[in-house]
N, C-alpha and C positions, 0 to 999 in steps of 0.2 A: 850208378854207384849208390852203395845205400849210404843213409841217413846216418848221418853220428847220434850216438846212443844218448838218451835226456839226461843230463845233468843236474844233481841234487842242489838243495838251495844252499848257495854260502851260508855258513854259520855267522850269527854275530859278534865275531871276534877278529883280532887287530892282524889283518893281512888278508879277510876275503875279500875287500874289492878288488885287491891285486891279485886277487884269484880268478874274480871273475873280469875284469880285463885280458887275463891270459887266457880265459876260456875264448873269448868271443874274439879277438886278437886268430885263433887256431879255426874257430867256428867260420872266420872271412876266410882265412887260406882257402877253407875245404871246397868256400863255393869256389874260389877263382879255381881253383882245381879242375873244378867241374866245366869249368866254360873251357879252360884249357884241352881236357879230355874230348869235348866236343870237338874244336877246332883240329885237334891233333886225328880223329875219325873221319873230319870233313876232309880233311887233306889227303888222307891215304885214300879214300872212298874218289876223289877227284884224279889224285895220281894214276889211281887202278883204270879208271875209265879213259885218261888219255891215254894208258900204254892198251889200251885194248882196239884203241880205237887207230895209235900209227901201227897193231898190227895188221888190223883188219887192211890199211890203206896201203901198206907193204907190199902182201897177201895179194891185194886186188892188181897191184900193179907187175907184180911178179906170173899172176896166172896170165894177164893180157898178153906179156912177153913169150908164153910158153908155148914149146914147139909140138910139145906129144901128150900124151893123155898121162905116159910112168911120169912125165916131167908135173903133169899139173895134181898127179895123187900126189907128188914126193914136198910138192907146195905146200901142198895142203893139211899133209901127217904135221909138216914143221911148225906149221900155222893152229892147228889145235895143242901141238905140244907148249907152243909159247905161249896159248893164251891161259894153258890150264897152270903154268908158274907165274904167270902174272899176276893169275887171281889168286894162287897161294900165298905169291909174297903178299897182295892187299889184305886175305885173311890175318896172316901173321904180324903184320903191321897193325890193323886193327887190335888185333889179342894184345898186340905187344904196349899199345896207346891205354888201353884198359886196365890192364895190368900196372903199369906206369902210375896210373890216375889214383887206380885201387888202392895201392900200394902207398901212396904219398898221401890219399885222406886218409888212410887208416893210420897212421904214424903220424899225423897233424890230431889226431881225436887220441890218441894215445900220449902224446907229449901233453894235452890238457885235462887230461885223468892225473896226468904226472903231476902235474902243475898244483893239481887241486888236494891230489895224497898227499904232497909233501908239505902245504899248506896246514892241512888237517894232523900230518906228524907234527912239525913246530906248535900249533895249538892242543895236541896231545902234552906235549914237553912243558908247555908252558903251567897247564894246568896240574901236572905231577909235581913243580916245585911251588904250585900254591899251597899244594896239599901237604907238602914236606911243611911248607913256612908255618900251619895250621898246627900242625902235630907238635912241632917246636914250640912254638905258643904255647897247647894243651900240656906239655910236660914243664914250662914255666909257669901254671896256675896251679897244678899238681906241687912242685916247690914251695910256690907260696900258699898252698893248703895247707902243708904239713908243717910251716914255720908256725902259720897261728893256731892251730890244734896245738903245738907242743907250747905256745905262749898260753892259749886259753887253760891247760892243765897248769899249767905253772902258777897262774894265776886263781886256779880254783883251788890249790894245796894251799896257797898264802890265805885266801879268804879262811879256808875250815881250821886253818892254825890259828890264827889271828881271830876270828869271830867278829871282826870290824863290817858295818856296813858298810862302807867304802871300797873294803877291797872286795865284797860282795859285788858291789856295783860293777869295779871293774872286770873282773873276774865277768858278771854277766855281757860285758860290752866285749872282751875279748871270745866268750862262747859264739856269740852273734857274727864275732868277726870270721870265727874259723866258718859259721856254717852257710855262711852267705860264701866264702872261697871254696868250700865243696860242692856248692851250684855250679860254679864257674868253671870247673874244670870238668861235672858232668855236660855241663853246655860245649867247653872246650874240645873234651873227648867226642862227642858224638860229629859236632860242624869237622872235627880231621876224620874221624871213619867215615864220614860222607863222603869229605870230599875226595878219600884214597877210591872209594868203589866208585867215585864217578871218573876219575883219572883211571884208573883200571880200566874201566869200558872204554873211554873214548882212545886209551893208547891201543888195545885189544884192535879195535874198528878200524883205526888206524894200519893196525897193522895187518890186518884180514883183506883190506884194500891194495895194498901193496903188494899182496900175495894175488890176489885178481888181476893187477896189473899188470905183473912179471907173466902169468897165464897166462893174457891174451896177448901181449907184445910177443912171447916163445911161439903160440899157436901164429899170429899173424906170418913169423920169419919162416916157420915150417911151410904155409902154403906158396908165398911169394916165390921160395926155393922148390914147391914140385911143380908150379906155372914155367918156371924159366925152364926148368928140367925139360918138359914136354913140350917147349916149343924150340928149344935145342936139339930136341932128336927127330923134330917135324922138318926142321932148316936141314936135318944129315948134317949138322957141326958135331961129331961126334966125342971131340974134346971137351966142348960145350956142356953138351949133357952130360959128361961123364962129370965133370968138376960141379954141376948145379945140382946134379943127382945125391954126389959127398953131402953135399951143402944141406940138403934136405932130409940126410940121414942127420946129420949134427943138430939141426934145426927140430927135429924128432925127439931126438933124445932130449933134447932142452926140453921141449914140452914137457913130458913125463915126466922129467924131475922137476918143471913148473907145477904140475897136477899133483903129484905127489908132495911135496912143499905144502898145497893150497889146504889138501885132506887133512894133512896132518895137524896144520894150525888150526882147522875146523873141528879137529875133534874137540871139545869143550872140557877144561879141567871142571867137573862139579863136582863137591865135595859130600860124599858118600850121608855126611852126617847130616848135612842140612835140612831139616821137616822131622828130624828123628826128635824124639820129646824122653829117652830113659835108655841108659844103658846098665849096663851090670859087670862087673870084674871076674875077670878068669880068677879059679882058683876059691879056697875055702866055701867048697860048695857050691859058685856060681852064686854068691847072695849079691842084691842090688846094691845099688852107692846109695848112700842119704845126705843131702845136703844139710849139717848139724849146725850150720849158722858160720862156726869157726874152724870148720875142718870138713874132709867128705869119707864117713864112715862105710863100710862096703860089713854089711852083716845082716841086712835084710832079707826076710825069704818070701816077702810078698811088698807089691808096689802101693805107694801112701804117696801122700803129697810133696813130702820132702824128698822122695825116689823122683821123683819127677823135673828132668833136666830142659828146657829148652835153649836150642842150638843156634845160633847163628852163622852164616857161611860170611866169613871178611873178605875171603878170595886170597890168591899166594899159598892154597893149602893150609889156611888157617882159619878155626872158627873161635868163637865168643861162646861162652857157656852160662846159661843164668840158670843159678840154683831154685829148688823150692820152698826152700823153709821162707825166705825174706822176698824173694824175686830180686834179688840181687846179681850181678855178675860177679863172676869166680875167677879171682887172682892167683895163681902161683906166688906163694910165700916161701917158696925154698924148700921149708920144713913142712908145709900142709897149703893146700888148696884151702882157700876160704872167699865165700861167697856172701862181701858184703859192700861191692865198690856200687857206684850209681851211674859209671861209664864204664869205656872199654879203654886203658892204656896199652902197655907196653906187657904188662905182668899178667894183663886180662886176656891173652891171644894165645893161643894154644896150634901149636902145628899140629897134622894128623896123620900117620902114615898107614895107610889103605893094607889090610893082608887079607887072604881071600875069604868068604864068607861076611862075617858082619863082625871079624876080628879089623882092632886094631891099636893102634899106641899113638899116647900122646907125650907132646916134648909141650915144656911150660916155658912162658914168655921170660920169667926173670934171667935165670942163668942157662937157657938154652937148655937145659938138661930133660930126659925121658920122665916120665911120671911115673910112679911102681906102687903098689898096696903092701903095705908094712908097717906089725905091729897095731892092726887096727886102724889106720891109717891111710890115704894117699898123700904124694909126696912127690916131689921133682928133684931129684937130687944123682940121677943115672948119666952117666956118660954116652952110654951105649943101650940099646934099646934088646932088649932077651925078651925069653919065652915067661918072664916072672911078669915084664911091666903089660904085658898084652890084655887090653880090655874087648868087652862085646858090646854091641849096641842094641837094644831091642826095640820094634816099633811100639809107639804107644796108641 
């Protein structure tokens, strides 16, 4: 019987000893298994030879009897025909002990892959709502950014009205306050996009496992059903094989649509833009975007530093965009893309919809809406994505 396949190390996280208990809980079935299989060979390996041996003694005591020579061939035909089903039943007895054995470690090593996927999904789960709790956090420093930015203005009109050093002082102590809460929500924003791509991965893994498992458990039922099949039509149970034969076509087709399940989760969503550093907008000539600090102008006909975009892949089909005039990342404001945040929110995430060549369109984080060039301009204010809002990307 072969070896159950090695086993990855439990992660350090709150259920793998109960993981690895279930492992090694399935890893002792396999051996008793094993000694079972044994015994179950030794038995029919011992049966086979006493019934070979009361026919030999049959056999012998039947020829001493016999009166003619047609009488002791007629003995004798009977005497090789029983010994040659005898050893067929031991054959198939054995086949059938092994198969048994086969069958029952393979689904003991299968139930603790089980054990260990589903382990690794609850600690997927878990970690996707740490990443929510992050995000939630990040969009409450975000809040309280923009409460003392609009306290620090408030306060810096009263100083320039008033000429008091006083409300100078204040006024500088509320500056300090907004720009010390816009660290914290670029610190905020960055620990939730961390931790969204590492919950990504580890649900992704999680679920790539699950799809190898449903694989090998389809393949396993496929073979155990063409064993039975073929040792059904060795015995002539004709009914036998015919129903184990079904069983092995249905056991078939599960596989295939196990394999096919497995390819399909394997092909990799990667996001076309990811490594790209400039693109440029259909339309009015094909001139580049330039990131102008407070909007992204598309009227360039040669690439400079503010042309120059680099991309980030967030994963979900969405990337992060940082401009080049400041290195800043580019928000969707409704009315214009503006590339001056220090993290990635909500209004910084850009979905990307793939057309063929190195066309494509973007929809902006704020109102979900497509991005279009107009008036000089880019902007996110489309419901529906057309041939006007279609951008290009070009390598740099």
């Amino acid at each position: 019987m072969m070896a159950p396949p090695p086993m990855a190390a439990a992660p350090a996280k709150k259920g793998g000893n109960t993981t690895l208990y279930i492992v090694i809980f399935f890893l002792c079935v396999i051996s008793v298994m094993a000694g079972a299989f044994y015994f179950q060979t030794q038995s029919a390996a011992s049966k086979a030879k006493a019934d070979l041996e009361k026919i030999q003694a049959d056999t012998a005591a039947k020829m001493a009897a016999a009166q003619s020579d047609f009488e002791k061939q007629k003995i004798q035909a009977e005497a090789a025909e029983k010994t040659r089903s005898a050893q067929l039943r031991a054959e198939l007895a054995g086949k059938e002990a092994a198969l048994e054995a086969k069958a029952k470690g393979k689904e003991a090593q299968l139930k603790a892959l089980e054990a260990k996927v589903n382990a690794d999904v609850r600690a997927a789960a878990a970690t996707v709502k740490s990443a929510n709790e992050l995000k939630a956090k990040a969009a409450n420093e975000r809040n309280t950014a923009l409460t003392r930015l609009r306290e620090a203005n408030a306060a810096k009109a009263v100083a320039e009205a008033s000429g008091k050093a006083i409300d100078k002082k204040l006024a500088d102590e509320k500056a300090k306050l907004a720009r010390d809460a816009a660290a914290k929500v670029a610190v905020a924003n960055k620990r939730a996009t961390d931790a969204r791509a590492g919950a990504a991965a580890e649900a992704a893994k999680a679920q790539s496992m699950r799809k190898q498992l449903e694989l090998a458990g389809a393949k396993h039922r496929q073979q155990i059903a063409q064993a039975n099949a073929a040792i059904a039509k060795a015995k002539g149970d004709a009914a036998a094989a015919a129903k184990a034969k079904a069983a092995a076509a249905a056991a078939a087709k599960a596989a295939a649509a196990a394999a096919k399940a497995k390819a399909k989760s394997k092909k990799k969503k990667t996001n076309e833009l990811s490594g790209r550093k400039a693109f440029y907008l259909r339309g009015k000539g094909n001139k580049y975007c330039a990131d102008e600090g407070d909007k992204w102008k598309c009227n360039r006909p040669t690439i400079g530093k503010w042309e120059k975009f680099n991309i980030k892949d967030i994963g979900g089909g969405k990337v992060a965009i940082k401009g080049g005039r400041y290195n800043k990342w580019c928000a969707d404001e409704g009315n214009r893309i503006r590339c001056n945040r220090g993290g990635i929110g909500r209004w910084e995430q850009f979905y990307v919809k793939h057309r063929s060549g190195n066309k494509f369109f973007l929809r902006g984080g704020r109102n979900n809406k497509w991005c279009r060039y107009t008036n000089g301009i880019v902007k996110c204010d489309r419901s529906k994505w057309t041939r006007g809002t279609q951008f290009r990307y070009k390598n740099w």
